[in-house]
Steps between C-alpha positions, in 0.01 A plus 500: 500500500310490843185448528434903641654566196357344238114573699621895454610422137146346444347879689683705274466287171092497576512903529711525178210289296278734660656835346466381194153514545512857592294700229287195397141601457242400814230213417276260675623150508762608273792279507765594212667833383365545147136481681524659855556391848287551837708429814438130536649520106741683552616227801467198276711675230825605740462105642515358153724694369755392803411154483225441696187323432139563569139367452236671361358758748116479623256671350506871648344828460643844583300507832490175641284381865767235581843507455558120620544341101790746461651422777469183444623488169825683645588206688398258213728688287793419744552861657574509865331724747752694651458714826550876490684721465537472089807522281616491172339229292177440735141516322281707732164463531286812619092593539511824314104550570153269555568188391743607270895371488804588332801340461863644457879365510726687700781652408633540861333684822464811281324428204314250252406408212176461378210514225305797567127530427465838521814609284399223288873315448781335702646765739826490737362712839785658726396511839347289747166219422228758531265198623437263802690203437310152454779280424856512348641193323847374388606277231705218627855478483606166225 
């Protein structure tokens, strides 16, 4: 299998773990099904479940004055920053408001998936990310 390959293999398996998220309840520093997810869970759950694994996040509220500690826990969890424009697989990082974040893992150029506060629970979204992109990472290829 070539490497291109087996890195699109990784996309699509990552976006698979996240569907089965879809319908999970919303909640704050959740990290597991039975409990909830917020969108940093709801990351950490599709990576594990495809293999992946990653430390402990920083301590984080739901509006946050610096954003540096998550990014740098993306790197320390061994996710590459990858340049625009996103495809399948990538975990997107946008600023939805003031000092407020949200996270998401695309499902392609035309949608996402992602815990949603307001709808309280794990959502798929058609259409395109609704805000400015911070940052997109990509897991690496083994």
């Amino acid at each position: 299998m070539s490497t291109q390959t087996q890195t699109q293999a990784q996309a699509q398996a990552l976006v698979e773990a996240a569907r089965t998220y879809i319908g999970t309840p919303f909640r704050l520093h959740g990290r597991d099904r039975q409990h909830g997810l917020d969108c940093l869970g709801l990351i950490l759950a599709a990576l594990r479940d495809t293999g992946h694994r990653c430390p402990s996040p920083p301590p984080y509220a739901l509006r946050n004055s610096r954003i540096d500690p998550l990014l740098a826990f993306a790197a320390n969890s061994g996710l590459i920053q990858g340049p625009p424009p996103f495809r399948t697989g990538d975990i997107l990082l946008g600023k939805v408001g003031p000092a407020q974040w949200h996270a998401a893992i695309a499902m392609g150029p035309t949608g996402f998936i992602h815990a949603h506060a307001g709808l309280r629970r794990v959502v798929q979204t058609p259409g395109a990310f609704p805000w400015p992109l911070l940052g997109l990472w990509r897991c690496p290829s083994n």
